[in-house]
N, C-alpha and C positions, 0 to 999 in steps of 0.2 A: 200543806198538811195532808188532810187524807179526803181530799178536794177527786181525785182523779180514781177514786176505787169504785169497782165496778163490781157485783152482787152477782156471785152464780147463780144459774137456772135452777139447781138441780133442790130446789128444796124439801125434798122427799127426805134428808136427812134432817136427823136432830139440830135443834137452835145452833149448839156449843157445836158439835160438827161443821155445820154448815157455815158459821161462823168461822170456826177455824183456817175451812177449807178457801175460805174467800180472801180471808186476808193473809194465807201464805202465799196463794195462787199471785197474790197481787206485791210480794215483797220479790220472789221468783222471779216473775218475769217485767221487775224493773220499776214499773207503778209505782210502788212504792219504796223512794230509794232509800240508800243509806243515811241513817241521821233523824228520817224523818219523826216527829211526836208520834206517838200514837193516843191521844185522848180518848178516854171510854165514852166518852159523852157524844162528842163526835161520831166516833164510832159507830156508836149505836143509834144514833140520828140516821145515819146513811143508810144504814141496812136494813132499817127501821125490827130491830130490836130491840131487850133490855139489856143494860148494865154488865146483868149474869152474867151469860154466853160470851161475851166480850173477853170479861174478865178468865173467866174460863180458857177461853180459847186463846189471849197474850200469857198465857200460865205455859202454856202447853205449846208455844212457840219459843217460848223461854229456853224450856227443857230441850228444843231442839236447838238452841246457842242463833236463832233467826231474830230473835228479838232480845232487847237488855231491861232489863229496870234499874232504873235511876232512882235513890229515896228522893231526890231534890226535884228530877226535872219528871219523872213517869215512866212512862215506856217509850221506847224507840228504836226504831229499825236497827239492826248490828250495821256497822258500817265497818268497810272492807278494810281489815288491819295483815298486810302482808308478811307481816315476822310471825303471825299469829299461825294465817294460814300453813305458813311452812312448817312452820312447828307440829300442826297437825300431820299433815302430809309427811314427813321425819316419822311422826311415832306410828301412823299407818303401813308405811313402809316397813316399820320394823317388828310392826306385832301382826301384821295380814298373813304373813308367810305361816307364822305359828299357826294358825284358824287354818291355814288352807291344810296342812300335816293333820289337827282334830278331826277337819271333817273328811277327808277324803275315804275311801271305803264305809263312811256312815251315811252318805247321802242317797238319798233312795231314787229309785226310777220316775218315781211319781214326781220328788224335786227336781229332777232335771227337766223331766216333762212339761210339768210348770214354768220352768226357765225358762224352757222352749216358747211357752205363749205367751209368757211377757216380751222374749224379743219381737215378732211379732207384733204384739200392741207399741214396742218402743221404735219400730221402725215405722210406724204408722202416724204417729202422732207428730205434730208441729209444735204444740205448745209445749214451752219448757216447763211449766208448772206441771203439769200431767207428766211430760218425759222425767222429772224429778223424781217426782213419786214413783213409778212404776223402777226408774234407776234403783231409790230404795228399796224396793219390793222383791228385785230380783236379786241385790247382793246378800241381803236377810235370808234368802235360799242358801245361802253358803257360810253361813253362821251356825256355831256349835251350839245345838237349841236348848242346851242346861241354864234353867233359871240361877244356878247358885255358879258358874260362870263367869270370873269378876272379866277375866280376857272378853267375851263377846260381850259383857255390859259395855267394857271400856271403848271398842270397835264401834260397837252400836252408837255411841254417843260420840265418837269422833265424827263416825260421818255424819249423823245430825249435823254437827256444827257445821260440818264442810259443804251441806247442801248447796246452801245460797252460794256458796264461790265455783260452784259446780255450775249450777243456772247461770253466772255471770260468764262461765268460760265459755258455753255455748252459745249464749249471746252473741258473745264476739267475732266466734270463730264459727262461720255457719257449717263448714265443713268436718268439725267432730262431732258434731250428733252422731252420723253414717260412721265415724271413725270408732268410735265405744261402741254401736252396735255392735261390730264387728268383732270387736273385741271381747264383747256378750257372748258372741257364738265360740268363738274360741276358748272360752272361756270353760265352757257346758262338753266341748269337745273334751277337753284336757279330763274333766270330772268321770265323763263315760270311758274313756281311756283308764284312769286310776294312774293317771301321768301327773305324781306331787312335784316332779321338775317342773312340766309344762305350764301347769298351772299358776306355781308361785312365778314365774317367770311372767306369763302375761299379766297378773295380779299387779305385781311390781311395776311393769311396763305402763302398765294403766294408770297407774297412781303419778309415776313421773309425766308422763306426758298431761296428764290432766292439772298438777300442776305447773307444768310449763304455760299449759293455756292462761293460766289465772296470773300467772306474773304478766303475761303479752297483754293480757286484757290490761291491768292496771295501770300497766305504762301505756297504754292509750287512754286511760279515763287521765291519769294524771299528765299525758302529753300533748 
């Protein structure tokens, strides 16, 4: 169950935050595998909160495709479904390019600058939970920032889902962390350039080799 989760330090954040942050940190980087319940009661035993926050915070894991609700059985971790992921990965591929043509020439100094110190903090960091998030943080730099936007809603919520298979490939494979950095930086190159070749091109490159990892991971979880 959820025997093995472990309560961030940083409680300077709100209940529902802090809650959040603890129990994707803990879906991330493995803690809590695929399949597993997630009981509110539980839940908020260990972390020693209420109910709320809990509930809150699997609301809002949901919405990232990291967690399911079951009417029958509850909540529980997504468990890694491979025709799924590629499925993902397919419409990524085929709708990134279009966002990278949107934004190019609308992205500003400041965003790239920003990029800049997220790669930075992403080469710094060990933990895949923290490397996740800053991952999202920095492709959200490169997203066409129109609320009415169904194209970057769509994006946005693809990679939500794609997070956790993301954390699982580097798991795996300790040598693509350093490998997506890199590709971070090229990345930010291409944007300061105003090179839409370049860019869609590592975009793309990024996406298949990140799913490659996620298939090599799986046939070692199930080999």
């Amino acid at each position: 169950m959820t025997s093995g989760l472990n309560a961030r330090n940083d409680r300077a954040l709100t209940a529902h935050v802090w809650v959040r942050e603890t129990i994707r940190e803990a879906i991330l980087n493995g803690t809590l595998a695929g399949g597993t319940r997630l009981i509110q009661s539980e839940l908020a035993t260990k972390l020693n909160v209420s109910n709320t926050p809990i509930r809150e915070a699997l609301r809002d894991l949901a919405g990232e495709g990291l967690v399911v609700f079951d009417p029958h059985r509850g909540s529980r971790v997504r468990t890694l479904d491979l025709d799924e992921v590629r499925e993902l990965y397919e419409m990524r591929i085929a709708l990134e390019p279009l966002m990278v043509r949107r934004v190019m020439g609308r992205i500003t100094t400041e965003q790239l600058d920003r990029a800049d110190e997220i790669c930075a903090e992403l080469a710094k960091t060990t933990e895949l939970a923290e490397w996740s998030e800053l991952n999202r943080q920095f492709h959200s730099l490169f997203a066409f920032d129109d609320d009415s936007s169904r194209l970057a809603s769509v994006i946005s919520n693809l990679r939500d889902s794609a997070s956790m298979y993301v954390a699982l490939s580097l798991g795996m494979n300790s040598s693509r962390q350093a490998e997506s950095n890199e590709e971070h930086r090229q990345l930010i190159r291409c944007y300061r350039d105003n090179d839409i070749e370049g860019a869609t091109e590592v975009t793309v490159q990024h996406l298949r080799v990140t799913l490659a990892d996620i298939e090599r991971a799986q046939e070692q979880i199930g080999g």
